[in-house]
N, CA, C and O atoms as a Maestro MAE file, in Angstrom:
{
 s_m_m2io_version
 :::
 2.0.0
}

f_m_ct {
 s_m_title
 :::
 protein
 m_atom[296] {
  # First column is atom index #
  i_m_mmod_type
  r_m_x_coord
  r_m_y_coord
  r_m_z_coord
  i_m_residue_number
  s_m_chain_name
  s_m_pdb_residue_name
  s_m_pdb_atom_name
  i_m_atomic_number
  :::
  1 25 145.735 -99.138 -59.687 1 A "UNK " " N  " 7
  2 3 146.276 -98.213 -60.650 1 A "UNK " " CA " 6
  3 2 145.475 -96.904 -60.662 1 A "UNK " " C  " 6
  4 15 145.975 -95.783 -60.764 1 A "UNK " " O  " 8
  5 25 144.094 -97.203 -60.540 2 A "UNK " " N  " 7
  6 3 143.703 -95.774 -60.509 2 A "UNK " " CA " 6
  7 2 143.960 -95.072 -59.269 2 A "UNK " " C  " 6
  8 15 144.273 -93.882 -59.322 2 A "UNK " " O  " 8
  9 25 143.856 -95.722 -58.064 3 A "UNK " " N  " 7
  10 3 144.101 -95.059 -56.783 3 A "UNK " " CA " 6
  11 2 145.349 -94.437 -57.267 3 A "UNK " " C  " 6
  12 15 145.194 -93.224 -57.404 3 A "UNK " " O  " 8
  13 25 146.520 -94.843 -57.571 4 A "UNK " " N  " 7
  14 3 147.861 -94.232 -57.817 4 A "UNK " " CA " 6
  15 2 147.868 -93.263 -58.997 4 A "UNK " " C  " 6
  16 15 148.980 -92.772 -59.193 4 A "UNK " " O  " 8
  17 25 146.729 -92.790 -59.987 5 A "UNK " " N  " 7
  18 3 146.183 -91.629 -60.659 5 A "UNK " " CA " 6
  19 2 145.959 -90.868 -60.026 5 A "UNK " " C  " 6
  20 15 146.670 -89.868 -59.937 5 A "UNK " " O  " 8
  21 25 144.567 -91.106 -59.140 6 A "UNK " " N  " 7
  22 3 144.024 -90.251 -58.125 6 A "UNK " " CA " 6
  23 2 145.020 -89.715 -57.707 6 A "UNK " " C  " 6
  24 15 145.004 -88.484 -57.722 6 A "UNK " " O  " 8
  25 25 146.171 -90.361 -57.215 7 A "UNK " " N  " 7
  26 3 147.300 -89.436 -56.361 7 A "UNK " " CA " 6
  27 2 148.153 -88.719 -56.911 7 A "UNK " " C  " 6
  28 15 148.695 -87.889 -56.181 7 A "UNK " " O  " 8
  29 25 148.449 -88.760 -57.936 8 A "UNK " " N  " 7
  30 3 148.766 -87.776 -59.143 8 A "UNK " " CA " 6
  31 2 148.218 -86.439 -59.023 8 A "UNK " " C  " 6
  32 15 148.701 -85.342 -58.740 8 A "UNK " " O  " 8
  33 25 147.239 -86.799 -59.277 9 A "UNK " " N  " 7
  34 3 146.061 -85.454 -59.635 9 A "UNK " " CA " 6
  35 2 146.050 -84.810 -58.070 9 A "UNK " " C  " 6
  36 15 146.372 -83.645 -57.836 9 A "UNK " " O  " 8
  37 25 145.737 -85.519 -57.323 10 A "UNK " " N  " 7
  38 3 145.909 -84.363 -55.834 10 A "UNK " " CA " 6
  39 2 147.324 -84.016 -55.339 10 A "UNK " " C  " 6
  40 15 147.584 -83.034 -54.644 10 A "UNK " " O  " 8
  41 25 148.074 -84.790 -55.707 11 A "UNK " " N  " 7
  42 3 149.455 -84.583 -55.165 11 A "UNK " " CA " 6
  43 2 150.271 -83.237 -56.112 11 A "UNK " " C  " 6
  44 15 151.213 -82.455 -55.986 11 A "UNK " " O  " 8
  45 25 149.343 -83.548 -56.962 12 A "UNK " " N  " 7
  46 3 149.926 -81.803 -58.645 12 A "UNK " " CA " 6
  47 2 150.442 -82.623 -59.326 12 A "UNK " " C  " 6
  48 15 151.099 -81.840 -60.012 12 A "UNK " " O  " 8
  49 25 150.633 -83.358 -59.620 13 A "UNK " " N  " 7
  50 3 151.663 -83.656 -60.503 13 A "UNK " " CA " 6
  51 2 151.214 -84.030 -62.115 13 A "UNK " " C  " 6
  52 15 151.830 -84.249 -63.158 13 A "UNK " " O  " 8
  53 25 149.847 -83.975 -61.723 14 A "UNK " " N  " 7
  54 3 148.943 -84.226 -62.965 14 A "UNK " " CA " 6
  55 2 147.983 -83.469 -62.878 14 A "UNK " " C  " 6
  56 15 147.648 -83.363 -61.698 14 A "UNK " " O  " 8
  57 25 147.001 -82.537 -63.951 15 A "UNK " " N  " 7
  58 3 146.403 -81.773 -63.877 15 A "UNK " " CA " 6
  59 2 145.415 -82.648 -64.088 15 A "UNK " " C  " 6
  60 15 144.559 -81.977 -64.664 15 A "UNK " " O  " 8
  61 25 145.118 -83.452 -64.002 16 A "UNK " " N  " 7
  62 3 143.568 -84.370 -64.093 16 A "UNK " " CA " 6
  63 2 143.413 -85.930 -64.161 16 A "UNK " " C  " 6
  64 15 144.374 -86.683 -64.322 16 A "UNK " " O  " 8
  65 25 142.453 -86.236 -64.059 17 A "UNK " " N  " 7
  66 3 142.376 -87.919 -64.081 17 A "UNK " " CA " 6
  67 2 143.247 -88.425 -65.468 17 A "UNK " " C  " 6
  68 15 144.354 -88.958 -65.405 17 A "UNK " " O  " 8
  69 25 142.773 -88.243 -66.273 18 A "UNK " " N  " 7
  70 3 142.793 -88.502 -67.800 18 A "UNK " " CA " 6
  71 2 144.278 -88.348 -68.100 18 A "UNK " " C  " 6
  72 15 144.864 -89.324 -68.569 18 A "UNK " " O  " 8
  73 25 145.061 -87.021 -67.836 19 A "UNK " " N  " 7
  74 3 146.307 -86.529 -67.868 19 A "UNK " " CA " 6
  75 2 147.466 -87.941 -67.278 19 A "UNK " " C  " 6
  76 15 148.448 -88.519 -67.744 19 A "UNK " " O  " 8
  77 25 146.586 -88.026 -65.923 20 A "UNK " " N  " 7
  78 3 147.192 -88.870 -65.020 20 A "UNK " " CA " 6
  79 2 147.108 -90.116 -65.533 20 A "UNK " " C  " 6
  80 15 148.233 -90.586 -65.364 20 A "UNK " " O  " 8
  81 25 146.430 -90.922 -66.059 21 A "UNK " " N  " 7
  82 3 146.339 -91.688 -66.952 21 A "UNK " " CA " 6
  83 2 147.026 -92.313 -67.925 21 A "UNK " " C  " 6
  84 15 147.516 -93.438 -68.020 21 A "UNK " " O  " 8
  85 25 146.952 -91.047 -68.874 22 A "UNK " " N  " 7
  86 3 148.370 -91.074 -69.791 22 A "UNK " " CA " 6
  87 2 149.625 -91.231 -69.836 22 A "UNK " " C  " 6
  88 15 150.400 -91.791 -70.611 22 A "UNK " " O  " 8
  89 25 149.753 -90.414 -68.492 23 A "UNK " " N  " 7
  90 3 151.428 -90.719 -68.507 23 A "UNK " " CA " 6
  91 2 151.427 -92.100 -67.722 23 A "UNK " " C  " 6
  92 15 152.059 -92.753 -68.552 23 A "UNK " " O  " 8
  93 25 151.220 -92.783 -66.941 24 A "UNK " " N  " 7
  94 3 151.075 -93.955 -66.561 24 A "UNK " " CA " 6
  95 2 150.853 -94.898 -67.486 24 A "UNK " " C  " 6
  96 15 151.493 -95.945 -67.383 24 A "UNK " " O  " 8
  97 25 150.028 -94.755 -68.443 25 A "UNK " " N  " 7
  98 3 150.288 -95.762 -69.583 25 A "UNK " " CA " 6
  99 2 151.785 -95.226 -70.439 25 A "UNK " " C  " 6
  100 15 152.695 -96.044 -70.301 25 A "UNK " " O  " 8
  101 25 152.066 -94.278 -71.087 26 A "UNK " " N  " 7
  102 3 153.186 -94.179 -71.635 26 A "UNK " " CA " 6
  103 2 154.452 -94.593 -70.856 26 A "UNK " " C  " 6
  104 15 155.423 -94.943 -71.528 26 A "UNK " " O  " 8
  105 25 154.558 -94.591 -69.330 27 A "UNK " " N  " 7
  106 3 155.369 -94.938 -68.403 27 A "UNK " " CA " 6
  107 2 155.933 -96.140 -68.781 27 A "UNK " " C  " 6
  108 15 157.113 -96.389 -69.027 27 A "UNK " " O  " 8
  109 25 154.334 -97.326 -68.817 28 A "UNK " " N  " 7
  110 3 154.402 -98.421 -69.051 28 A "UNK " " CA " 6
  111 2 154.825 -99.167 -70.220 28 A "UNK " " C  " 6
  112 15 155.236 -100.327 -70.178 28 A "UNK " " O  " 8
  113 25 154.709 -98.455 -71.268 29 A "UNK " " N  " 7
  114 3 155.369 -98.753 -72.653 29 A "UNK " " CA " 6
  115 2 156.742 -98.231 -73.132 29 A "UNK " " C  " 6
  116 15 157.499 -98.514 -74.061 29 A "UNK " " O  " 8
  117 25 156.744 -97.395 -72.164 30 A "UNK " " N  " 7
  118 3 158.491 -97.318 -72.075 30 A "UNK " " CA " 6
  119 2 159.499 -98.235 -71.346 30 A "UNK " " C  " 6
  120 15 160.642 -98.649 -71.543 30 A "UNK " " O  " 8
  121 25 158.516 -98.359 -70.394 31 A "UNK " " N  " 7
  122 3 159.291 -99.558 -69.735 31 A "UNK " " CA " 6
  123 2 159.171 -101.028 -70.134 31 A "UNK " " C  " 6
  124 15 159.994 -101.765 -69.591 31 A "UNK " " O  " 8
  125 25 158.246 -101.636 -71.037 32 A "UNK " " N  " 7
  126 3 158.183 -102.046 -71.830 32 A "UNK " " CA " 6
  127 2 158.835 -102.149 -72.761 32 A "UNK " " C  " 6
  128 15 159.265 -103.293 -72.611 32 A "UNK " " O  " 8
  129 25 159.384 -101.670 -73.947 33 A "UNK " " N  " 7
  130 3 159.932 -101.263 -74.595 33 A "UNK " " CA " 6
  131 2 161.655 -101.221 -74.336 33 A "UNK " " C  " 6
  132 15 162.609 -101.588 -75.022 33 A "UNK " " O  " 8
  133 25 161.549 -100.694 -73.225 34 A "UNK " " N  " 7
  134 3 163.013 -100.975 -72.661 34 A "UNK " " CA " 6
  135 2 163.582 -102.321 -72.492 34 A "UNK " " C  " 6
  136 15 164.641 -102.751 -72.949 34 A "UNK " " O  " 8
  137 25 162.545 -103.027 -71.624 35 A "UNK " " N  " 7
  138 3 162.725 -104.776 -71.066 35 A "UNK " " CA " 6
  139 2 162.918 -105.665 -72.741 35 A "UNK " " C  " 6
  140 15 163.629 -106.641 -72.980 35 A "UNK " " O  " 8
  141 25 162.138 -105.010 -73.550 36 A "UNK " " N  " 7
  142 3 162.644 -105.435 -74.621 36 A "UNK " " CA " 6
  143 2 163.686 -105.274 -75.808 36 A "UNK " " C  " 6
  144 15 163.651 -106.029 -76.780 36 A "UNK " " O  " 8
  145 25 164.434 -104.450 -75.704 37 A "UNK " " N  " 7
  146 3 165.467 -104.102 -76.241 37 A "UNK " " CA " 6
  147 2 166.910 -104.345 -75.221 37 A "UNK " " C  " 6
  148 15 168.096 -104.236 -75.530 37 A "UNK " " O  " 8
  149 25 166.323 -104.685 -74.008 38 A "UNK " " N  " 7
  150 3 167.559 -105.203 -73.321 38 A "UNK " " CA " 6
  151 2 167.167 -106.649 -73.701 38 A "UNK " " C  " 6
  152 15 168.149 -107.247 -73.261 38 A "UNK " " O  " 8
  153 25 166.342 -107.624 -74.250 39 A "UNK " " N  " 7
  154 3 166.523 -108.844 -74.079 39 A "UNK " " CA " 6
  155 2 167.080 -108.972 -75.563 39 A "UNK " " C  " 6
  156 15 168.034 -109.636 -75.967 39 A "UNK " " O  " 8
  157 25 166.347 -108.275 -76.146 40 A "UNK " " N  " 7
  158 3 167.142 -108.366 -77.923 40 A "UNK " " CA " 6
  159 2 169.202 -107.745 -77.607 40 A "UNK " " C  " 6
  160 15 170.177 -108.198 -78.207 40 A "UNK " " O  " 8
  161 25 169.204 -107.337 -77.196 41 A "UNK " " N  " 7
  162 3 170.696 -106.904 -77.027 41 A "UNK " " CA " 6
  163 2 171.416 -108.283 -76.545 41 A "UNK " " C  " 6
  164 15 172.447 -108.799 -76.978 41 A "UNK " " O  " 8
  165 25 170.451 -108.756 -75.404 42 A "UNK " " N  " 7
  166 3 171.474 -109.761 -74.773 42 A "UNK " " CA " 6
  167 2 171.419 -111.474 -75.424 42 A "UNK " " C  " 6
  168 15 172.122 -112.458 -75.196 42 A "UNK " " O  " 8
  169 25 169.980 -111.195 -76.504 43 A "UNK " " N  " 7
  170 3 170.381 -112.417 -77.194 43 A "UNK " " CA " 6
  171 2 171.383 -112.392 -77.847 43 A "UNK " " C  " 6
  172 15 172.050 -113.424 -77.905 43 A "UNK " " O  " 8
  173 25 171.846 -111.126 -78.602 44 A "UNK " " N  " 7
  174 3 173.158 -110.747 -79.717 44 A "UNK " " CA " 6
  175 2 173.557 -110.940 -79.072 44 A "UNK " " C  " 6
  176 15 173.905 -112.118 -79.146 44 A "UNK " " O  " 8
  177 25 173.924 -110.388 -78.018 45 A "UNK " " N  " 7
  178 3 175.494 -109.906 -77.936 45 A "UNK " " CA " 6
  179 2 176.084 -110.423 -75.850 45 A "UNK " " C  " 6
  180 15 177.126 -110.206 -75.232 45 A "UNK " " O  " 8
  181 25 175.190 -110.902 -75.582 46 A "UNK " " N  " 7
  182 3 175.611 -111.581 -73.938 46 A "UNK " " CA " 6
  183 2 174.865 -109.972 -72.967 46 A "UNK " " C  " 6
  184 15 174.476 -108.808 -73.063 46 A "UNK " " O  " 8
  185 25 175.125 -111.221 -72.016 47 A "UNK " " N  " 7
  186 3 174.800 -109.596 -70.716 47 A "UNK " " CA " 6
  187 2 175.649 -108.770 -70.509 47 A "UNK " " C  " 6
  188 15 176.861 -108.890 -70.327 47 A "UNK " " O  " 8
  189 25 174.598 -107.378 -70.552 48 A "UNK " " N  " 7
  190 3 174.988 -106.199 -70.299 48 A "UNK " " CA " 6
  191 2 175.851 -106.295 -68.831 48 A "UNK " " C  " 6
  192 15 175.605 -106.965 -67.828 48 A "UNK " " O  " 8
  193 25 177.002 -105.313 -69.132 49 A "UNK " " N  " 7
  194 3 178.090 -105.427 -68.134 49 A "UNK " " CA " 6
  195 2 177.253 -104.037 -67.410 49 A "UNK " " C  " 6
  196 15 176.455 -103.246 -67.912 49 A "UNK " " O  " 8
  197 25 178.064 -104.183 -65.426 50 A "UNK " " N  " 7
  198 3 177.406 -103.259 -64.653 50 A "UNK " " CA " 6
  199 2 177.482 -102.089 -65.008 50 A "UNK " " C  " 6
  200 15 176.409 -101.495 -65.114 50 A "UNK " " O  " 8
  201 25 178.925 -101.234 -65.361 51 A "UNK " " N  " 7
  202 3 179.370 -100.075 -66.113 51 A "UNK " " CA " 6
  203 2 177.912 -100.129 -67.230 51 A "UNK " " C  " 6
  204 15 176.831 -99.992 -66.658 51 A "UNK " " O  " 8
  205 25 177.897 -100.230 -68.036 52 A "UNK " " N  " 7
  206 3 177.134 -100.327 -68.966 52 A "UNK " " CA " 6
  207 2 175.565 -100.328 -68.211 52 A "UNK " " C  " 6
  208 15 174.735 -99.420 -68.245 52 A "UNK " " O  " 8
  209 25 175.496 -101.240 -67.740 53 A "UNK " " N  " 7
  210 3 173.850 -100.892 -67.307 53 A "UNK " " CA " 6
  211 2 173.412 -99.648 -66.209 53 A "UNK " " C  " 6
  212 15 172.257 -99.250 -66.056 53 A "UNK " " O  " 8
  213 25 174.748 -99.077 -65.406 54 A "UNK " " N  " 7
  214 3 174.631 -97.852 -65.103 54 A "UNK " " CA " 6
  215 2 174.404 -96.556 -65.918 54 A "UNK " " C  " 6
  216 15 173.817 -95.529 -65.580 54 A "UNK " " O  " 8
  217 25 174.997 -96.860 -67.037 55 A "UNK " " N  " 7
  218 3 175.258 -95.874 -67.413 55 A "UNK " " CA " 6
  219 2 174.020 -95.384 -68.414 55 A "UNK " " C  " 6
  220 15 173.635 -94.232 -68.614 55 A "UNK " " O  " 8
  221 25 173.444 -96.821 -69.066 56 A "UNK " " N  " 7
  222 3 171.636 -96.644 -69.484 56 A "UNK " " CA " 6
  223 2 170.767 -95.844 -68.482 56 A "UNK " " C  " 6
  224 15 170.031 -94.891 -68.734 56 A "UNK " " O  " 8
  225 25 171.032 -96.484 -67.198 57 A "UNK " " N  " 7
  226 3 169.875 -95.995 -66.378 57 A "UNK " " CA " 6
  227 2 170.077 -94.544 -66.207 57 A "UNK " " C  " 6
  228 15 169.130 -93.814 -65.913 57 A "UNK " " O  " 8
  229 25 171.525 -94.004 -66.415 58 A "UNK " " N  " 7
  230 3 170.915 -92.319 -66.431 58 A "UNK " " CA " 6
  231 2 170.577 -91.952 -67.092 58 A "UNK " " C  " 6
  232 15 169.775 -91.044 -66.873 58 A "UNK " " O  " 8
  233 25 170.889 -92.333 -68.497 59 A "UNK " " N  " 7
  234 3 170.514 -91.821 -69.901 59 A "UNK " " CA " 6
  235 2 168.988 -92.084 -70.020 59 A "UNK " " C  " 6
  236 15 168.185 -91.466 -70.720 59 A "UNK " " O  " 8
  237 25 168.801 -92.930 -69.350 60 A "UNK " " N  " 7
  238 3 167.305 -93.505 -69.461 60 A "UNK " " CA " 6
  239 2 166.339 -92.228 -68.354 60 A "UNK " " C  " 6
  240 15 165.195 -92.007 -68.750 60 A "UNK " " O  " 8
  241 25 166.745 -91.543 -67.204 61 A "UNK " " N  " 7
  242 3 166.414 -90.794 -66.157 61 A "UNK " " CA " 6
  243 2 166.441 -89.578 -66.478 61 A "UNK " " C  " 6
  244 15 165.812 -88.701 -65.886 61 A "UNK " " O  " 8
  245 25 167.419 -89.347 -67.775 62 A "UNK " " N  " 7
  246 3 167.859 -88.006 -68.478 62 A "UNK " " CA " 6
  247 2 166.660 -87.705 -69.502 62 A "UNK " " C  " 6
  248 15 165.963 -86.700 -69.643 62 A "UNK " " O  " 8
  249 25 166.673 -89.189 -70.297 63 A "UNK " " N  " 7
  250 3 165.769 -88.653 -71.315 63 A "UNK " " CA " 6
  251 2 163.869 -88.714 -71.201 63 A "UNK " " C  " 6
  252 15 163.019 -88.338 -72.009 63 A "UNK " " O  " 8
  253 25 163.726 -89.414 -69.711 64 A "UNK " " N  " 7
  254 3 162.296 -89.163 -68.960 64 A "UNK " " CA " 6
  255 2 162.420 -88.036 -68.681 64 A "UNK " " C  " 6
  256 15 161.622 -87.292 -69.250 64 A "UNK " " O  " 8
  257 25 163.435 -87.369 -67.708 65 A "UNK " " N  " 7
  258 3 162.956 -85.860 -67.280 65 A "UNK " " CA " 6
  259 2 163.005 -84.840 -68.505 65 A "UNK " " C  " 6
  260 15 162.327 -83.813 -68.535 65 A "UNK " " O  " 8
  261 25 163.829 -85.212 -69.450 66 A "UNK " " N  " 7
  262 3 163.274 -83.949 -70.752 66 A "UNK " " CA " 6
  263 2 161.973 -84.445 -71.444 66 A "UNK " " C  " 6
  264 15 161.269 -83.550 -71.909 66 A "UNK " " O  " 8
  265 25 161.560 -85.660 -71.581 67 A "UNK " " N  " 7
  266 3 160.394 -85.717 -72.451 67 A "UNK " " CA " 6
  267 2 159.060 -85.390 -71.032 67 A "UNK " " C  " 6
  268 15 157.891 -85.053 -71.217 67 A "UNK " " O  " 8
  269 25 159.528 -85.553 -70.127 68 A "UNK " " N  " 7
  270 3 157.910 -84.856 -68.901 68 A "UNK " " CA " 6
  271 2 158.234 -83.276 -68.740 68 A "UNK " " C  " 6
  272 15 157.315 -82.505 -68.465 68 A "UNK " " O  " 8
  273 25 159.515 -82.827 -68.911 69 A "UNK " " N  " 7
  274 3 159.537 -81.551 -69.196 69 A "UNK " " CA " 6
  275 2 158.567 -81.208 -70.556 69 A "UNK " " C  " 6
  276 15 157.602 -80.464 -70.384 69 A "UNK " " O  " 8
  277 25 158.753 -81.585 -71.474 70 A "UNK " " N  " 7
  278 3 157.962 -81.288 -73.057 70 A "UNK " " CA " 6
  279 2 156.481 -81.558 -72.994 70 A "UNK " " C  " 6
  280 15 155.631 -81.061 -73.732 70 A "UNK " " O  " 8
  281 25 156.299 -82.370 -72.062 71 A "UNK " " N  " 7
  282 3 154.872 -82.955 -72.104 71 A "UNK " " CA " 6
  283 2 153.665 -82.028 -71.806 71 A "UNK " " C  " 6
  284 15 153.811 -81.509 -70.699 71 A "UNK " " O  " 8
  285 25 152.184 -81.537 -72.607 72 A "UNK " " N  " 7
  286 3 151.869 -80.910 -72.202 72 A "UNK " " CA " 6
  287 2 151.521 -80.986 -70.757 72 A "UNK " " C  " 6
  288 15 151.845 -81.782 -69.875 72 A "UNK " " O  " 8
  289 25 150.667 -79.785 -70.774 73 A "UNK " " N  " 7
  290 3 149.842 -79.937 -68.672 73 A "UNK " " CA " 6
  291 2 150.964 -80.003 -67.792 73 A "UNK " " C  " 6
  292 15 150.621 -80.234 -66.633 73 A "UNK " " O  " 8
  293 25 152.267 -79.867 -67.975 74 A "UNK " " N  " 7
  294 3 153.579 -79.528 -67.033 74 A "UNK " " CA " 6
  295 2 153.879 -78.368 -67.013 74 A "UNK " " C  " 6
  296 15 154.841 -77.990 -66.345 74 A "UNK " " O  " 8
  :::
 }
 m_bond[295] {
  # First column is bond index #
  i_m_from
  i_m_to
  i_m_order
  :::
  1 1 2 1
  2 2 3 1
  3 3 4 2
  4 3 5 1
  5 5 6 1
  6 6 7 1
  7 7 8 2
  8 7 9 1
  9 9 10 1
  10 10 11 1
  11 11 12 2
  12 11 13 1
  13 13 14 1
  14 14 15 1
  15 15 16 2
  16 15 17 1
  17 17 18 1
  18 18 19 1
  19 19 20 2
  20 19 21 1
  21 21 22 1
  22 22 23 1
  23 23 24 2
  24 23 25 1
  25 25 26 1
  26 26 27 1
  27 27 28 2
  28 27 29 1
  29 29 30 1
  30 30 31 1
  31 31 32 2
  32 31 33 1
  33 33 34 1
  34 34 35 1
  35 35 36 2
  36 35 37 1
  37 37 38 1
  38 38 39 1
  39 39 40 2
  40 39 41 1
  41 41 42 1
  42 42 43 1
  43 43 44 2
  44 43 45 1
  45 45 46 1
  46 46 47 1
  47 47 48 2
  48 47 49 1
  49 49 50 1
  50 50 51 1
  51 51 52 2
  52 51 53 1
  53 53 54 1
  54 54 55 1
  55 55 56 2
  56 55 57 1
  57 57 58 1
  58 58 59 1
  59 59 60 2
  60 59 61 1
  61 61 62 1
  62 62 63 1
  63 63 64 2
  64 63 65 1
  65 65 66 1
  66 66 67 1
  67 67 68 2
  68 67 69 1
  69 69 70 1
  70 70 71 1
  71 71 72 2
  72 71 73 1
  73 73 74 1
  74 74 75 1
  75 75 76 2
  76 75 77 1
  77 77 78 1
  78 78 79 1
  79 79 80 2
  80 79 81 1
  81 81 82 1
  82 82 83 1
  83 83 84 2
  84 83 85 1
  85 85 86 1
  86 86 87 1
  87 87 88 2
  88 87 89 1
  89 89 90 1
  90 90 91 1
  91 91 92 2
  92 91 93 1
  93 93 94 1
  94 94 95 1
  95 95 96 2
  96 95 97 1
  97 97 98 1
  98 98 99 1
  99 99 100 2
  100 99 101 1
  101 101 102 1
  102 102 103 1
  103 103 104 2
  104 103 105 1
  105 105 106 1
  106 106 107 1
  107 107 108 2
  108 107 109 1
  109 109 110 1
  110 110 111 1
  111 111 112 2
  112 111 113 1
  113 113 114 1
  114 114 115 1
  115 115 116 2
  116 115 117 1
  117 117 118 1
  118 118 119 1
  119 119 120 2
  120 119 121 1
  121 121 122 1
  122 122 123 1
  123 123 124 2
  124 123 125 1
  125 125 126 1
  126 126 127 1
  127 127 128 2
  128 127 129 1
  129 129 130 1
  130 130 131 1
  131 131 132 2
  132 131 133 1
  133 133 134 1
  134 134 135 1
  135 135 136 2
  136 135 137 1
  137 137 138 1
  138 138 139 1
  139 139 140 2
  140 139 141 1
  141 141 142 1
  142 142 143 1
  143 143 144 2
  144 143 145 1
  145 145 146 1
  146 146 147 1
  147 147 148 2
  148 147 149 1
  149 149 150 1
  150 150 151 1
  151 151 152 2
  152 151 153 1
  153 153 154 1
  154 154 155 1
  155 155 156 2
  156 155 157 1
  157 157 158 1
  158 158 159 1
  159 159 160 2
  160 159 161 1
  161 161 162 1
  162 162 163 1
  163 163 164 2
  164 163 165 1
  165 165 166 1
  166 166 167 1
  167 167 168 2
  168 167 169 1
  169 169 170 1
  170 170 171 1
  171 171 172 2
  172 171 173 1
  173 173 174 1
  174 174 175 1
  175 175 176 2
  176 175 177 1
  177 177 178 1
  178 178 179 1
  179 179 180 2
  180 179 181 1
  181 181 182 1
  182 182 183 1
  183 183 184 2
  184 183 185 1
  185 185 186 1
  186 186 187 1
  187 187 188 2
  188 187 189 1
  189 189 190 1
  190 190 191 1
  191 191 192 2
  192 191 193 1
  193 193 194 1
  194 194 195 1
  195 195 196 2
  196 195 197 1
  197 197 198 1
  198 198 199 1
  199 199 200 2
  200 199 201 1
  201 201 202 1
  202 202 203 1
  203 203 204 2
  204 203 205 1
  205 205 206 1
  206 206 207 1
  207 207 208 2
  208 207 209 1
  209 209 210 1
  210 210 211 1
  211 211 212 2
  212 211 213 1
  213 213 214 1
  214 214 215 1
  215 215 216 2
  216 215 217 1
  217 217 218 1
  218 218 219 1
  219 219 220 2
  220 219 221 1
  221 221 222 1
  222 222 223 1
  223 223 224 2
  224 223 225 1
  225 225 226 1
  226 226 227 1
  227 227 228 2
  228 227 229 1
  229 229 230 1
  230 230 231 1
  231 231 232 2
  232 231 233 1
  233 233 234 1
  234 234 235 1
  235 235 236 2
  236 235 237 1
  237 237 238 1
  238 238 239 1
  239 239 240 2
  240 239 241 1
  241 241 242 1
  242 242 243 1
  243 243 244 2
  244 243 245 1
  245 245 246 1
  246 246 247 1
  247 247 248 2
  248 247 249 1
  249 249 250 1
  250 250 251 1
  251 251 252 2
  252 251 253 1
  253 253 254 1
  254 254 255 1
  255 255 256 2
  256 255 257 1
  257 257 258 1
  258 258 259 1
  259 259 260 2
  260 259 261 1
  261 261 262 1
  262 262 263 1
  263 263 264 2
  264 263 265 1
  265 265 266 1
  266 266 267 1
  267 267 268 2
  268 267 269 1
  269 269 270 1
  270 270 271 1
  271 271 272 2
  272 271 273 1
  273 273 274 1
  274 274 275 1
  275 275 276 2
  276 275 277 1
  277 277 278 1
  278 278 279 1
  279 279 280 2
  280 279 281 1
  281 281 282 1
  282 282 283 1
  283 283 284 2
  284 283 285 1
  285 285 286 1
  286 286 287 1
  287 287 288 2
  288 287 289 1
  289 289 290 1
  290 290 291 1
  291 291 292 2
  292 291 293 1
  293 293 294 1
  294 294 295 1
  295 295 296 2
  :::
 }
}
């Protein structure tokens, strides 16, 4: 995990170790967070149909690239 920081930070995409860091943990609790609100959905209510789980994953791709747009050090 840190090697894949390190590559952050030289590759630009992160202005520092620490930076790089952060978003890698917030990454992880989003995705987190996600795995869990799809399992609470599908205890209610059955599995998510394909239409439907396409259509999360952009909304989900939409609302990462505006919140790393907002994020400072970008």
């Amino acid at each position: 995990a840190l090697a894949a920081a390190r590559a952050e930070v030289e590759d630009g995409r992160a202005p520092n170790l620490s930076v790089a860091i952060e978003q890698a943990l917030l990454e992880r609790r989003r995705s987190e967070a996600l795995r869990e609100a799809l399992e609470i959905w599908e205890e209610e209510h059955g599995p998510i149909g394909r239409e439907a789980e396409e259509w999360a994953r952009k909304e989900l791709a939409r609302a990462l690239r505006e919140a790393s747009s907002s994020t400072p050090g970008h």
